[in-house]
mmCIF file of the N, C-alpha and C atoms, coordinates in Angstrom:
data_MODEL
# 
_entry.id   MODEL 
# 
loop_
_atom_site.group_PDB 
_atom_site.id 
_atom_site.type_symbol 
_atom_site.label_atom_id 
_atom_site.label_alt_id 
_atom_site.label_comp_id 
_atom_site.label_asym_id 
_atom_site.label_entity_id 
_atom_site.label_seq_id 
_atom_site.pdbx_PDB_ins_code 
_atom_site.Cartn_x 
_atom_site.Cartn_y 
_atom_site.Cartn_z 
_atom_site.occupancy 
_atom_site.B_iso_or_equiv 
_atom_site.pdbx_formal_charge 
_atom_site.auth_seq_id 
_atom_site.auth_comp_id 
_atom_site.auth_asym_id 
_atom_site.auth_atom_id 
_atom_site.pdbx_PDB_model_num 
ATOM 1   N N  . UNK A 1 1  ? 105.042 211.386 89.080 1.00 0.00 ? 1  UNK A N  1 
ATOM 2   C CA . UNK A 1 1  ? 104.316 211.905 90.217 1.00 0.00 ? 1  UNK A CA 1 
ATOM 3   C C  . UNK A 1 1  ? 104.637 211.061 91.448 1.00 0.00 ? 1  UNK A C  1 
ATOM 4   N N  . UNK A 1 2  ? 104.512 209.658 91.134 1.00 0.00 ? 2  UNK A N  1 
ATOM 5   C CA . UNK A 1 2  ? 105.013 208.532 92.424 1.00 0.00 ? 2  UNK A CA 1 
ATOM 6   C C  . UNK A 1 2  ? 106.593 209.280 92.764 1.00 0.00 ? 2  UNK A C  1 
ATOM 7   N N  . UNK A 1 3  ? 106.902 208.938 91.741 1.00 0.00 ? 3  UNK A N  1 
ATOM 8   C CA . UNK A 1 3  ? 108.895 209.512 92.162 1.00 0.00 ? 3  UNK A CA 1 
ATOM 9   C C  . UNK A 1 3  ? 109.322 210.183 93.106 1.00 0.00 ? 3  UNK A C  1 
ATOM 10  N N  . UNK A 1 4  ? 108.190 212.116 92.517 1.00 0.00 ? 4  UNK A N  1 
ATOM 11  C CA . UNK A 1 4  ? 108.682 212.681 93.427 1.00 0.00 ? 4  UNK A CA 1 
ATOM 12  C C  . UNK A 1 4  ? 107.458 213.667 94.391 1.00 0.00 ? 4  UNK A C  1 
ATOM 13  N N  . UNK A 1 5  ? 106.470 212.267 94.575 1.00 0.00 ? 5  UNK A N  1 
ATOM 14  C CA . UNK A 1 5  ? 105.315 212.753 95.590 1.00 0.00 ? 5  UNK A CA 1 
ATOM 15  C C  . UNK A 1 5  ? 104.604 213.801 95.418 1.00 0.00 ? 5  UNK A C  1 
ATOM 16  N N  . UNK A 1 6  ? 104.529 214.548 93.920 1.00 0.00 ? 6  UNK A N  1 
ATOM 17  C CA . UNK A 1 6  ? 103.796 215.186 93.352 1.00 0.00 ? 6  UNK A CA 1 
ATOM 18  C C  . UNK A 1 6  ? 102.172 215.311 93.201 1.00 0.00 ? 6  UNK A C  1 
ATOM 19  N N  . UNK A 1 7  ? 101.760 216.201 93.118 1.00 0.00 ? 7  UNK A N  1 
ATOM 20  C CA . UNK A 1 7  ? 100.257 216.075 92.901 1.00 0.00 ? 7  UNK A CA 1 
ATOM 21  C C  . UNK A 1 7  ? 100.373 216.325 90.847 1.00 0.00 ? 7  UNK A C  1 
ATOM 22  N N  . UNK A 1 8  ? 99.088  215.740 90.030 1.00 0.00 ? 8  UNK A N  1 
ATOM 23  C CA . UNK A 1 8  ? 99.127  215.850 88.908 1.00 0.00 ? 8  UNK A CA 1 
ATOM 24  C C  . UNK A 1 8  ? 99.425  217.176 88.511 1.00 0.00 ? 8  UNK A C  1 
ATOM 25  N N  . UNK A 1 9  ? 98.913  218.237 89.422 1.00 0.00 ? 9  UNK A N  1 
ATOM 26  C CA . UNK A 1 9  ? 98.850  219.748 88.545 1.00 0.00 ? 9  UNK A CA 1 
ATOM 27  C C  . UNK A 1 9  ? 100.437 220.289 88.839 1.00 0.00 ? 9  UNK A C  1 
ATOM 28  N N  . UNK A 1 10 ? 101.084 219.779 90.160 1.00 0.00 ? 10 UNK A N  1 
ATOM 29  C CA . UNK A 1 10 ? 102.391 220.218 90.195 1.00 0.00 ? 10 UNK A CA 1 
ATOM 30  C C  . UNK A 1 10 ? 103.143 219.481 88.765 1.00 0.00 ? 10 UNK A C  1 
ATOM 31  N N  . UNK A 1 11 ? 102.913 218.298 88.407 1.00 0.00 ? 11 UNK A N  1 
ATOM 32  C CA . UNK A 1 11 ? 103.546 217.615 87.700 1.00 0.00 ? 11 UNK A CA 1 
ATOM 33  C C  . UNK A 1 11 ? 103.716 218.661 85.993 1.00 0.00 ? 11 UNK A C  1 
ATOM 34  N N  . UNK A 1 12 ? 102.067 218.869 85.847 1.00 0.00 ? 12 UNK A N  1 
ATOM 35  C CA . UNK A 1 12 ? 101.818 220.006 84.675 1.00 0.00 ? 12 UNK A CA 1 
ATOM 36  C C  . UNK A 1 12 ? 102.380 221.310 84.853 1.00 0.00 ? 12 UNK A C  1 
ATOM 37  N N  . UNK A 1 13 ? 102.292 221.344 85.776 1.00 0.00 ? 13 UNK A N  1 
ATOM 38  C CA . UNK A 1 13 ? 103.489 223.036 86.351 1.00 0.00 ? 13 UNK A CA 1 
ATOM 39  C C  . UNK A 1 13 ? 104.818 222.670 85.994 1.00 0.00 ? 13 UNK A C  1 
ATOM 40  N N  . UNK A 1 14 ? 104.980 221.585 86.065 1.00 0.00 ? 14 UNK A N  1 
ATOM 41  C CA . UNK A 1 14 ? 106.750 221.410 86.127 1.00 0.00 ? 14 UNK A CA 1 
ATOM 42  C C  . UNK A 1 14 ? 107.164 221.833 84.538 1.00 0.00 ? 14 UNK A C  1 
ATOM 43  N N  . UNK A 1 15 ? 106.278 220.690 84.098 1.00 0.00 ? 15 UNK A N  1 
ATOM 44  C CA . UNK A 1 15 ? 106.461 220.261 82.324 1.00 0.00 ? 15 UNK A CA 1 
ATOM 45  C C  . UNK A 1 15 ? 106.503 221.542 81.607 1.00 0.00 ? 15 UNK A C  1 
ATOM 46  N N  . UNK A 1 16 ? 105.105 222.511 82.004 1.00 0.00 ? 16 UNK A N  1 
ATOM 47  C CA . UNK A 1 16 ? 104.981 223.606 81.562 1.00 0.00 ? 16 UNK A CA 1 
ATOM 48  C C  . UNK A 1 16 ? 106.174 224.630 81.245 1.00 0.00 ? 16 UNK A C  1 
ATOM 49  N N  . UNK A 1 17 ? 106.882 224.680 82.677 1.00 0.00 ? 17 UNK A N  1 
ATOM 50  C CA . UNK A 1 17 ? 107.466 225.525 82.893 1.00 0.00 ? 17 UNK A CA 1 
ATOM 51  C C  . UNK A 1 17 ? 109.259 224.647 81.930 1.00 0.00 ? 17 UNK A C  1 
ATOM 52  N N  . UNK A 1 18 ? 109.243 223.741 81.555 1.00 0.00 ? 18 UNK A N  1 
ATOM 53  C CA . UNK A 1 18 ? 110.440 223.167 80.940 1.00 0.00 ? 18 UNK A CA 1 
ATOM 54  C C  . UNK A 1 18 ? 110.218 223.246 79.751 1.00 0.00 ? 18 UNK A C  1 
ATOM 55  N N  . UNK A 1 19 ? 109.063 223.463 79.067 1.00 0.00 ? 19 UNK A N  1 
ATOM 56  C CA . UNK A 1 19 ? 108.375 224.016 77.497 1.00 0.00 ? 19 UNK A CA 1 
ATOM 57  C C  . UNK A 1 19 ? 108.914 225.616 77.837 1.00 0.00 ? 19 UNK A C  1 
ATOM 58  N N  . UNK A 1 20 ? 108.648 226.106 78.569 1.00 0.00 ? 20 UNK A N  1 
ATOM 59  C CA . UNK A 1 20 ? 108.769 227.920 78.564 1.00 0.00 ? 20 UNK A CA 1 
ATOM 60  C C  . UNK A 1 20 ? 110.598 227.617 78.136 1.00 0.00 ? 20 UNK A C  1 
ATOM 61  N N  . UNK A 1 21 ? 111.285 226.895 79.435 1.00 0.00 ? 21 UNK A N  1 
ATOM 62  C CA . UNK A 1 21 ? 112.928 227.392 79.277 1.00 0.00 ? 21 UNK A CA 1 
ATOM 63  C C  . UNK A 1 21 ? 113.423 227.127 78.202 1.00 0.00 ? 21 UNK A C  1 
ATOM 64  N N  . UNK A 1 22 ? 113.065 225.452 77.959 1.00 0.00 ? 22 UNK A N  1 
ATOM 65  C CA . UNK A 1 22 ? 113.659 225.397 76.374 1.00 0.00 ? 22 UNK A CA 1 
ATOM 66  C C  . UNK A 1 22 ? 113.187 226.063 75.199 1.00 0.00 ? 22 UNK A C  1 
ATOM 67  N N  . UNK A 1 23 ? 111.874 226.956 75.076 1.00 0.00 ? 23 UNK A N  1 
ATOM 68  C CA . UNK A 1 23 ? 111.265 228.192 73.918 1.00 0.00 ? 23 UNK A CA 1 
ATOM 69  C C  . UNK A 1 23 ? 112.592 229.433 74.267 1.00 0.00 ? 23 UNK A C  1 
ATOM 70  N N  . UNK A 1 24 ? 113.244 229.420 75.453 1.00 0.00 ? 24 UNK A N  1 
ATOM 71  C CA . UNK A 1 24 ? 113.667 230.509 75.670 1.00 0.00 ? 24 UNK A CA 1 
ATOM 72  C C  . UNK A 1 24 ? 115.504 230.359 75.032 1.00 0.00 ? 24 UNK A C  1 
ATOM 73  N N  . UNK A 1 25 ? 115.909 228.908 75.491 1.00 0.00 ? 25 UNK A N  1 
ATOM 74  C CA . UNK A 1 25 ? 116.788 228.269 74.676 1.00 0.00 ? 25 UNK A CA 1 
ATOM 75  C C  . UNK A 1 25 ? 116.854 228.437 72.995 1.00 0.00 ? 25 UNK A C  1 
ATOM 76  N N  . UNK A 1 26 ? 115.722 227.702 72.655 1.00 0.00 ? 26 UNK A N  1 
ATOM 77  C CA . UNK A 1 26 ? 115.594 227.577 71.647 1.00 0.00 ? 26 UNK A CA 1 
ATOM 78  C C  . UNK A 1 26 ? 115.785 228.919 70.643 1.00 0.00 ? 26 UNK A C  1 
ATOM 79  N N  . UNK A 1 27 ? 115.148 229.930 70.896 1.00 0.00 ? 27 UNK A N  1 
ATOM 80  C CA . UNK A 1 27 ? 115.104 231.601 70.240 1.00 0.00 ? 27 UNK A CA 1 
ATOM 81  C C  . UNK A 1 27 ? 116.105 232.244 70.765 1.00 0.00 ? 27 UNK A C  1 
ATOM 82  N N  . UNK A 1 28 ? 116.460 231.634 71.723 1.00 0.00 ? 28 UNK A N  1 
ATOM 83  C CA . UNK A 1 28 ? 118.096 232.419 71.804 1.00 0.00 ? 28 UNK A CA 1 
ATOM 84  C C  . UNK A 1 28 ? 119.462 232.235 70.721 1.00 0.00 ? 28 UNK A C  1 
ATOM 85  N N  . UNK A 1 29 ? 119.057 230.829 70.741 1.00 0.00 ? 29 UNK A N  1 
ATOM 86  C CA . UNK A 1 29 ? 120.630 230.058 69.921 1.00 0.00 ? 29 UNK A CA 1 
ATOM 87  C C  . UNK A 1 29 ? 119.791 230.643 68.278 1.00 0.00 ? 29 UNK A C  1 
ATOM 88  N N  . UNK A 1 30 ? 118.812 230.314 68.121 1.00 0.00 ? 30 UNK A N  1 
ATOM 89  C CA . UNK A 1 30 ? 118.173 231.106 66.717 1.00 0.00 ? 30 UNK A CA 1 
ATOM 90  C C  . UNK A 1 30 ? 118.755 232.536 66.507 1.00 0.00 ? 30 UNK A C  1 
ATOM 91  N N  . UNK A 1 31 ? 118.643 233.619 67.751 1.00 0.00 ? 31 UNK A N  1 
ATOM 92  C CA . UNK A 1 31 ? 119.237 234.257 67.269 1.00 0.00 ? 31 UNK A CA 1 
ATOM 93  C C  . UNK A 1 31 ? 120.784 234.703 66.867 1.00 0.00 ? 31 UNK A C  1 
ATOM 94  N N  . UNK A 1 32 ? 121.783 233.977 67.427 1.00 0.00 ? 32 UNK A N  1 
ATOM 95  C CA . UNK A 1 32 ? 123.027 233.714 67.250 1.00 0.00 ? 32 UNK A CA 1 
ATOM 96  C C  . UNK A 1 32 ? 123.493 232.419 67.278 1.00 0.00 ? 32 UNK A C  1 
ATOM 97  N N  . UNK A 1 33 ? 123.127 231.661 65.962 1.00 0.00 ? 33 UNK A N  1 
ATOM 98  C CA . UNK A 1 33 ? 123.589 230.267 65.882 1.00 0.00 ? 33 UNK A CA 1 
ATOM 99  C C  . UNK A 1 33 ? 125.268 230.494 65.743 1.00 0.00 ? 33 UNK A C  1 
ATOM 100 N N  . UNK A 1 34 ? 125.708 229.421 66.984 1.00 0.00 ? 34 UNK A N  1 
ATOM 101 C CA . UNK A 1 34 ? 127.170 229.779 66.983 1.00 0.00 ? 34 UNK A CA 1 
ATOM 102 C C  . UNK A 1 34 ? 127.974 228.057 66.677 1.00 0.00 ? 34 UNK A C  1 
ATOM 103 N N  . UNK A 1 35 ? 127.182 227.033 66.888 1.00 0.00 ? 35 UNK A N  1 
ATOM 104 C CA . UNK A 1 35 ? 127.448 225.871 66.659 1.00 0.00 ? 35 UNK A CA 1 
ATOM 105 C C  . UNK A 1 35 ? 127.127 224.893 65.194 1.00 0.00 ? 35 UNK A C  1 
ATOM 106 N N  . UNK A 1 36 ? 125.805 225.592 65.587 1.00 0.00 ? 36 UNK A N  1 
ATOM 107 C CA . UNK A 1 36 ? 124.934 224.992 63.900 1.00 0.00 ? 36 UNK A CA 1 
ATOM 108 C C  . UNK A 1 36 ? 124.270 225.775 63.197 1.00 0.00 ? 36 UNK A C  1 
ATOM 109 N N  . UNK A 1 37 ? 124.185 225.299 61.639 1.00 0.00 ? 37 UNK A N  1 
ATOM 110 C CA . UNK A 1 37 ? 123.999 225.980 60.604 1.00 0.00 ? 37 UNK A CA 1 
ATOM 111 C C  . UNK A 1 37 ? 122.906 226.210 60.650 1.00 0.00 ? 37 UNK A C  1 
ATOM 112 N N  . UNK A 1 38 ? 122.792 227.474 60.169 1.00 0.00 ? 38 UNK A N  1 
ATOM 113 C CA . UNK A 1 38 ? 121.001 228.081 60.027 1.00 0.00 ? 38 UNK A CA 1 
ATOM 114 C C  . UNK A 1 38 ? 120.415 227.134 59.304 1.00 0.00 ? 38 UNK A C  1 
ATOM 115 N N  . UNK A 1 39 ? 120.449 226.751 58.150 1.00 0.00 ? 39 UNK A N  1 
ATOM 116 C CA . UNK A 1 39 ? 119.432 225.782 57.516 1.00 0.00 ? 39 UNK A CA 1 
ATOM 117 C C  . UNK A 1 39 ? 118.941 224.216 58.059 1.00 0.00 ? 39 UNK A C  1 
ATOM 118 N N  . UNK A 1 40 ? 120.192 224.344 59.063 1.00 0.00 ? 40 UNK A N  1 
ATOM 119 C CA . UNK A 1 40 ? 119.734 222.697 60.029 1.00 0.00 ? 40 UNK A CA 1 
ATOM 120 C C  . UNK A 1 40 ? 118.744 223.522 61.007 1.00 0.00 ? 40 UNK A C  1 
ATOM 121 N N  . UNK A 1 41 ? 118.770 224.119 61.939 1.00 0.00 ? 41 UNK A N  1 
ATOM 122 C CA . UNK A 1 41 ? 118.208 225.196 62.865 1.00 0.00 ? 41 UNK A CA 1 
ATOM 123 C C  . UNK A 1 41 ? 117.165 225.255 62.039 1.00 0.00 ? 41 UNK A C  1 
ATOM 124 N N  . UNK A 1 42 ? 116.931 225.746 61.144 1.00 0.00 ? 42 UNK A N  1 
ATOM 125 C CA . UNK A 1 42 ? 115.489 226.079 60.700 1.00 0.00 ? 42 UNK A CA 1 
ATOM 126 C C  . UNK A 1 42 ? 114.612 224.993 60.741 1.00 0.00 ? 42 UNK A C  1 
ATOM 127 N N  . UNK A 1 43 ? 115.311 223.597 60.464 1.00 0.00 ? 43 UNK A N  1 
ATOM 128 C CA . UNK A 1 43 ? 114.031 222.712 60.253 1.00 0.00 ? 43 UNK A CA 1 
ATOM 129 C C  . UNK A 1 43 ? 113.983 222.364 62.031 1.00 0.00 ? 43 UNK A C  1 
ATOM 130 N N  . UNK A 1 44 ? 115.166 222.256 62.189 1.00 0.00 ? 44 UNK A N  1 
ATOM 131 C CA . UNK A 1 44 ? 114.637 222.100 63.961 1.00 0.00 ? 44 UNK A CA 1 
ATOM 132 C C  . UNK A 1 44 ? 113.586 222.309 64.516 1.00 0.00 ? 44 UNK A C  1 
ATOM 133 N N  . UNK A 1 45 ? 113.996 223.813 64.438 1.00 0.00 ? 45 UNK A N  1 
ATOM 134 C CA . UNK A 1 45 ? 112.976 224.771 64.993 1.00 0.00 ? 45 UNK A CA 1 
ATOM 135 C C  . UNK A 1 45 ? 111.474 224.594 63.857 1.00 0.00 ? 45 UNK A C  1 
ATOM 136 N N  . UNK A 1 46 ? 111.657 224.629 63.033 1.00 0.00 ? 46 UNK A N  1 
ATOM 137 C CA . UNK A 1 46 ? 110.004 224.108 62.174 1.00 0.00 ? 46 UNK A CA 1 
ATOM 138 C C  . UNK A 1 46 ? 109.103 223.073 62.577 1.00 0.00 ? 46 UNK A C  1 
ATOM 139 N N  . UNK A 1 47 ? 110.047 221.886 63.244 1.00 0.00 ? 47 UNK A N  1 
ATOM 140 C CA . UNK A 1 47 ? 109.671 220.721 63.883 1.00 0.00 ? 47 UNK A CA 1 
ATOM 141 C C  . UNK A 1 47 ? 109.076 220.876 65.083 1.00 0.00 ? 47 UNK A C  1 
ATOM 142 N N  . UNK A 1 48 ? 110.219 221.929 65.463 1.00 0.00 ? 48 UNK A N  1 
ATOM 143 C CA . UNK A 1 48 ? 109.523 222.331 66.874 1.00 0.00 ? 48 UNK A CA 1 
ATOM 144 C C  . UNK A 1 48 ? 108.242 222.727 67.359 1.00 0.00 ? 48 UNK A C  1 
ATOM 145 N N  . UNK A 1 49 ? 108.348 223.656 66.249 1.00 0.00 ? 49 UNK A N  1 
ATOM 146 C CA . UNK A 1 49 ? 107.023 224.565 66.390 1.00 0.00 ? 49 UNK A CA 1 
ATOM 147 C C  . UNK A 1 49 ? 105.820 223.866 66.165 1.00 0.00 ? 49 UNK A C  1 
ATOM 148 N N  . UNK A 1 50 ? 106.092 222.486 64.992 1.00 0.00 ? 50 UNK A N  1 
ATOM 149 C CA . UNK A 1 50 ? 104.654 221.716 64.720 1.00 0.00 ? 50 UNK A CA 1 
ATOM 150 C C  . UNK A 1 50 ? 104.104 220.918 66.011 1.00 0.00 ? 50 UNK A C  1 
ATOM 151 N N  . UNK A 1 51 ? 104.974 220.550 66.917 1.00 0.00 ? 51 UNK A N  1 
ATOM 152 C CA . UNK A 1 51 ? 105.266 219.939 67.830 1.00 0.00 ? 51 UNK A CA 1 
ATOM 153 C C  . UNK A 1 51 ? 104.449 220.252 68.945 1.00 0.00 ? 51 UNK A C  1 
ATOM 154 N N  . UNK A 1 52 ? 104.738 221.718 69.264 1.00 0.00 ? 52 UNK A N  1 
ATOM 155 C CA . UNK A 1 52 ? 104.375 222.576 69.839 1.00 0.00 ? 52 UNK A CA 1 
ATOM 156 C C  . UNK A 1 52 ? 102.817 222.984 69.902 1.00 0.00 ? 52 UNK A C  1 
ATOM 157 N N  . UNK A 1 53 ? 102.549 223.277 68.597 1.00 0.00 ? 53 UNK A N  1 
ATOM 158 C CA . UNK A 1 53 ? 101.266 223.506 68.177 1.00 0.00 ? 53 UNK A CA 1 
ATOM 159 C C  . UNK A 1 53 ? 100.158 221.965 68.253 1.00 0.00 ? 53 UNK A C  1 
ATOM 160 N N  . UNK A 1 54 ? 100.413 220.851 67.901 1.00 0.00 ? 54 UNK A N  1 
ATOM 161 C CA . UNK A 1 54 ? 100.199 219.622 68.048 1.00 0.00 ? 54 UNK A CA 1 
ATOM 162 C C  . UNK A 1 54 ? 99.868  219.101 69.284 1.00 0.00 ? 54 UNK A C  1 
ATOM 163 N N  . UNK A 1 55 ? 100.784 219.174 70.209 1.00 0.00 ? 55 UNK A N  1 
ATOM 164 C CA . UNK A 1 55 ? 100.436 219.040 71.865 1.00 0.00 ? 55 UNK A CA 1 
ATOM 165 C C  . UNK A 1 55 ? 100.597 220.083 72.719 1.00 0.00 ? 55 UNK A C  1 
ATOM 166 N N  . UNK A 1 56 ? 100.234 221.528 72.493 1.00 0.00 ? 56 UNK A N  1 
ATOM 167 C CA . UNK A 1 56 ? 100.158 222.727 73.160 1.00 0.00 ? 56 UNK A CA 1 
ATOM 168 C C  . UNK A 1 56 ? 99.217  222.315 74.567 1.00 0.00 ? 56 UNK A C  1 
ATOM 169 N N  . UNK A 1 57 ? 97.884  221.773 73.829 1.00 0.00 ? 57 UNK A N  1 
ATOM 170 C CA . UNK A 1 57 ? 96.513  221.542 73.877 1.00 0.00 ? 57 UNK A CA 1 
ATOM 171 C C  . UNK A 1 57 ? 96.046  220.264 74.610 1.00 0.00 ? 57 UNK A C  1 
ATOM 172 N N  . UNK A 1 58 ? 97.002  219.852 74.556 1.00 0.00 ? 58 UNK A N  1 
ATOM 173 C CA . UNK A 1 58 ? 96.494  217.862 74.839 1.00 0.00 ? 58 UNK A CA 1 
ATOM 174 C C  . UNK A 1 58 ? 97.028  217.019 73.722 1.00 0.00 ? 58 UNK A C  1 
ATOM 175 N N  . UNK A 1 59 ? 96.540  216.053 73.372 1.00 0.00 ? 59 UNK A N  1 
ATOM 176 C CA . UNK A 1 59 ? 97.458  215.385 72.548 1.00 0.00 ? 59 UNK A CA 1 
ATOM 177 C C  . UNK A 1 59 ? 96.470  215.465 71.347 1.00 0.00 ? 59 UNK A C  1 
ATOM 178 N N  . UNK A 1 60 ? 96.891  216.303 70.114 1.00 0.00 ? 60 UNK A N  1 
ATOM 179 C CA . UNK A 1 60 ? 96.640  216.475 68.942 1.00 0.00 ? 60 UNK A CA 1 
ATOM 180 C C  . UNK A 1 60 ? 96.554  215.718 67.856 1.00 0.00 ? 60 UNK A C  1 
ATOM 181 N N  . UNK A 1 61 ? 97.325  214.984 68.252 1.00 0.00 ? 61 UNK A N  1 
ATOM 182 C CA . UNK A 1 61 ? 97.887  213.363 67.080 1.00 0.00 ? 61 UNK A CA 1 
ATOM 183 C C  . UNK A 1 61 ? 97.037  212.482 67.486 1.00 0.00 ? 61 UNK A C  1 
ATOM 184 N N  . UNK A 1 62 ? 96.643  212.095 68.508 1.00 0.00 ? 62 UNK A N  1 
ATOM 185 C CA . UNK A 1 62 ? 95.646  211.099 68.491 1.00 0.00 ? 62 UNK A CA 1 
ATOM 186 C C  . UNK A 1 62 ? 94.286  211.477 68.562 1.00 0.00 ? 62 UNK A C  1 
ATOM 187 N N  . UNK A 1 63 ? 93.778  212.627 69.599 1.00 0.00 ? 63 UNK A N  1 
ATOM 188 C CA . UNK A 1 63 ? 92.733  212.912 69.196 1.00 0.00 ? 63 UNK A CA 1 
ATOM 189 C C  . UNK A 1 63 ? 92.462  214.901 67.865 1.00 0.00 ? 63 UNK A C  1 
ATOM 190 N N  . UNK A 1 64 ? 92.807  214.032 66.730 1.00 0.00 ? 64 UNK A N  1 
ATOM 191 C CA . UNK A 1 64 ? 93.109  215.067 65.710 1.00 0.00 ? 64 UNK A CA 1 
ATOM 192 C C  . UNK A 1 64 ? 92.031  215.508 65.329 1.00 0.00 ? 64 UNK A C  1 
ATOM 193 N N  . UNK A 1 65 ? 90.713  215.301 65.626 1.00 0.00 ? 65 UNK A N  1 
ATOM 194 C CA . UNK A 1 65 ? 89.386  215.792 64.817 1.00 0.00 ? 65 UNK A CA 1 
ATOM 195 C C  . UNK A 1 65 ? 88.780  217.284 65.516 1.00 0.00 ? 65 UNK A C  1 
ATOM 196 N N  . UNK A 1 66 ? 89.303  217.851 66.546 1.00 0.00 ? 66 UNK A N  1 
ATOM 197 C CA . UNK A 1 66 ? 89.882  218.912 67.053 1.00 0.00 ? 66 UNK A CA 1 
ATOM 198 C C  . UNK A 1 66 ? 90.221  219.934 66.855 1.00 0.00 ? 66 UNK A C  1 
ATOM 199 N N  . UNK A 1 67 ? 91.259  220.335 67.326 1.00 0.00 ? 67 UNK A N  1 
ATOM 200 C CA . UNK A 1 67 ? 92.015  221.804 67.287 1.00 0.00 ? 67 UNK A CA 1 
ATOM 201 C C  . UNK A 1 67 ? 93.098  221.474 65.669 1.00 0.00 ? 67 UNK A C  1 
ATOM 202 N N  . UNK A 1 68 ? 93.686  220.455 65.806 1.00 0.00 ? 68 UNK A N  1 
ATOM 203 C CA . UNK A 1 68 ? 94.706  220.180 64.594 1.00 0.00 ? 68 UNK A CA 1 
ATOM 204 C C  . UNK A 1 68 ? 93.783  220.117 63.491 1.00 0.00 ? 68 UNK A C  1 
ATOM 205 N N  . UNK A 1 69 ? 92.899  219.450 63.288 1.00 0.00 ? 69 UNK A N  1 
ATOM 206 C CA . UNK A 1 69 ? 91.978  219.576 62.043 1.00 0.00 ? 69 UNK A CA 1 
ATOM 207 C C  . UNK A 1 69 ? 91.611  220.438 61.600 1.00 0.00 ? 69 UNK A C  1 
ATOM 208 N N  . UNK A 1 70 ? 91.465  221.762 62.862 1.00 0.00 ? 70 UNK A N  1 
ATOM 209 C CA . UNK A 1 70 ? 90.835  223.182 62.580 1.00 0.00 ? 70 UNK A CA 1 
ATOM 210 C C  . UNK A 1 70 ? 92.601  223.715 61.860 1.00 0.00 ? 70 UNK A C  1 
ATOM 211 N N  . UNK A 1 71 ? 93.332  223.865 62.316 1.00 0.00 ? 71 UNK A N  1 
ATOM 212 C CA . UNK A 1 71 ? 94.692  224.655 61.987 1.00 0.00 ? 71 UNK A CA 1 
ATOM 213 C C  . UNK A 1 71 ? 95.424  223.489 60.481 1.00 0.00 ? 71 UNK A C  1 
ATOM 214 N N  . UNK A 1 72 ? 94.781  222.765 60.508 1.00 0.00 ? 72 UNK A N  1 
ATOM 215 C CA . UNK A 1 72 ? 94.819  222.298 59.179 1.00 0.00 ? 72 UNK A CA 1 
ATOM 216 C C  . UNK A 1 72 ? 94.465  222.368 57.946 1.00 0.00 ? 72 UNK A C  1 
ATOM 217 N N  . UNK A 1 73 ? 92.869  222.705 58.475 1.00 0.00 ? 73 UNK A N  1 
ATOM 218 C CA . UNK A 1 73 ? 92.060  223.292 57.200 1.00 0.00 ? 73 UNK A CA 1 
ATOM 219 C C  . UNK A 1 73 ? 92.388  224.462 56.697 1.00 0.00 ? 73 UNK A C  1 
ATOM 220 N N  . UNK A 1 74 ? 92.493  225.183 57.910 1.00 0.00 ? 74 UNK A N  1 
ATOM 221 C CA . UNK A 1 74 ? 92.750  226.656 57.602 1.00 0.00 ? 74 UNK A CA 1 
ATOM 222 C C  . UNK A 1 74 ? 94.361  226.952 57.548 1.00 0.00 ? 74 UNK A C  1 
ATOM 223 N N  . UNK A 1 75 ? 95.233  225.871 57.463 1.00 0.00 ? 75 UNK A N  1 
ATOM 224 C CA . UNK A 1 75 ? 96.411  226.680 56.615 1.00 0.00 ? 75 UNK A CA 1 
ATOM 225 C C  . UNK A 1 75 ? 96.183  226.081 54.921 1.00 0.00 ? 75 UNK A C  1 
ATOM 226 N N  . UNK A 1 76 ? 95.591  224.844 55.015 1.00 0.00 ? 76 UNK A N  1 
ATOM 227 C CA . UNK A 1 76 ? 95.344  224.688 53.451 1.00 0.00 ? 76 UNK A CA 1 
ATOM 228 C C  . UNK A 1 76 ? 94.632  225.113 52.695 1.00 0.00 ? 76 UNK A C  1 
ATOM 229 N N  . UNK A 1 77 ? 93.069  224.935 53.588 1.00 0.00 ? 77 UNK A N  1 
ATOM 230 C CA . UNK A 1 77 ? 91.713  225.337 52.684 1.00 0.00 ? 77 UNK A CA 1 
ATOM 231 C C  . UNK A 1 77 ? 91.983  227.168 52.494 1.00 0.00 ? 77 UNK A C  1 
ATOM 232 N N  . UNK A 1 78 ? 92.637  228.176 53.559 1.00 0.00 ? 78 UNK A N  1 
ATOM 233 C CA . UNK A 1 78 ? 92.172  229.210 53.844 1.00 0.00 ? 78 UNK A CA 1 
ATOM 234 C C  . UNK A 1 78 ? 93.569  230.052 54.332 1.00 0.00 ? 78 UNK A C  1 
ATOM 235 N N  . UNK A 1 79 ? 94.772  229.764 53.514 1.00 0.00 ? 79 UNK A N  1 
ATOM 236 C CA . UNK A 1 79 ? 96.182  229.950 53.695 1.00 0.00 ? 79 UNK A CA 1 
ATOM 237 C C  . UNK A 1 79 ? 96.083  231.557 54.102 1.00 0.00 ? 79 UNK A C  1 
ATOM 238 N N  . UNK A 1 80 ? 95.566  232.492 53.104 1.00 0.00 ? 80 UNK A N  1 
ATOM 239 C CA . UNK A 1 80 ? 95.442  233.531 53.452 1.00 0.00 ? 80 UNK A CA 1 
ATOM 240 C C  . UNK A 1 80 ? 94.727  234.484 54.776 1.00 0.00 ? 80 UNK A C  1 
ATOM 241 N N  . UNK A 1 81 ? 93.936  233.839 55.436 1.00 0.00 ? 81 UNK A N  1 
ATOM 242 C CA . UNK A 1 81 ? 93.876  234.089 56.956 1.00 0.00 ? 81 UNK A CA 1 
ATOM 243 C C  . UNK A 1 81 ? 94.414  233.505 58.198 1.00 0.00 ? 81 UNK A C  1 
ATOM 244 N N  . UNK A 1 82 ? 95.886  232.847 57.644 1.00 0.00 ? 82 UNK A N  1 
ATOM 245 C CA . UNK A 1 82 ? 96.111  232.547 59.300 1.00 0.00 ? 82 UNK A CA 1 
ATOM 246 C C  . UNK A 1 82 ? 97.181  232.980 58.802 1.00 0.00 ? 82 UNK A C  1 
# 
C-alpha cells in the first residue's frame, strides 16, 4: 500500500482481481493441458482449490474454529451433503 500509495480496499481490489485471472489461467490450461501431465495438474489444481477455500474468507489456518471447521465437519462427519 506504502509502495504504490494505495488505500487498503484498492489493495483488496487488486489481490482480488489477480485470484479471478489466475482461476481463469488455471481452468483454461485444465482444459487443454499442453505442457503438463494431467495427474500432476490434478493435484495442483486440488491444492489450489484447498487454498482457495482456506483463505477465500480471511485467513482460515489460523483462525480455523470458523468457516474451515464448518467445511470440515461436513465433508467428514456429513460427506453426503456437500
Amino acid at each position: 500500500m506504502k509502495q504504490y500509495d494505495v488505500t487498503k480496499q484498492d489493495a483488496i481490489d487488486e489481490f482480488q482481481r489477480q485470484v479471478i485471472n489466475a482461476w481463469k489461467d488455471i481452468n483454461e490450461e485444465c482444459l487443454e493441458p499442453a505442457q503438463v501431465s494431467k495427474p500432476l495438474l490434478e493435484r495442483v489444481l486440488n491444492l489450489t482449490r484447498s487454498m482457495d477455500v482456506m483463505y477465500k474468507d480471511g485467513d482460515g489456518y489460523t483462525h480455523s474454529k470458523g468457516s474451515t471447521k464448518k467445511n470440515i465437519e461436513a465433508l467428514l462427519l456429513n460427506p453426503c451433503l456437500v
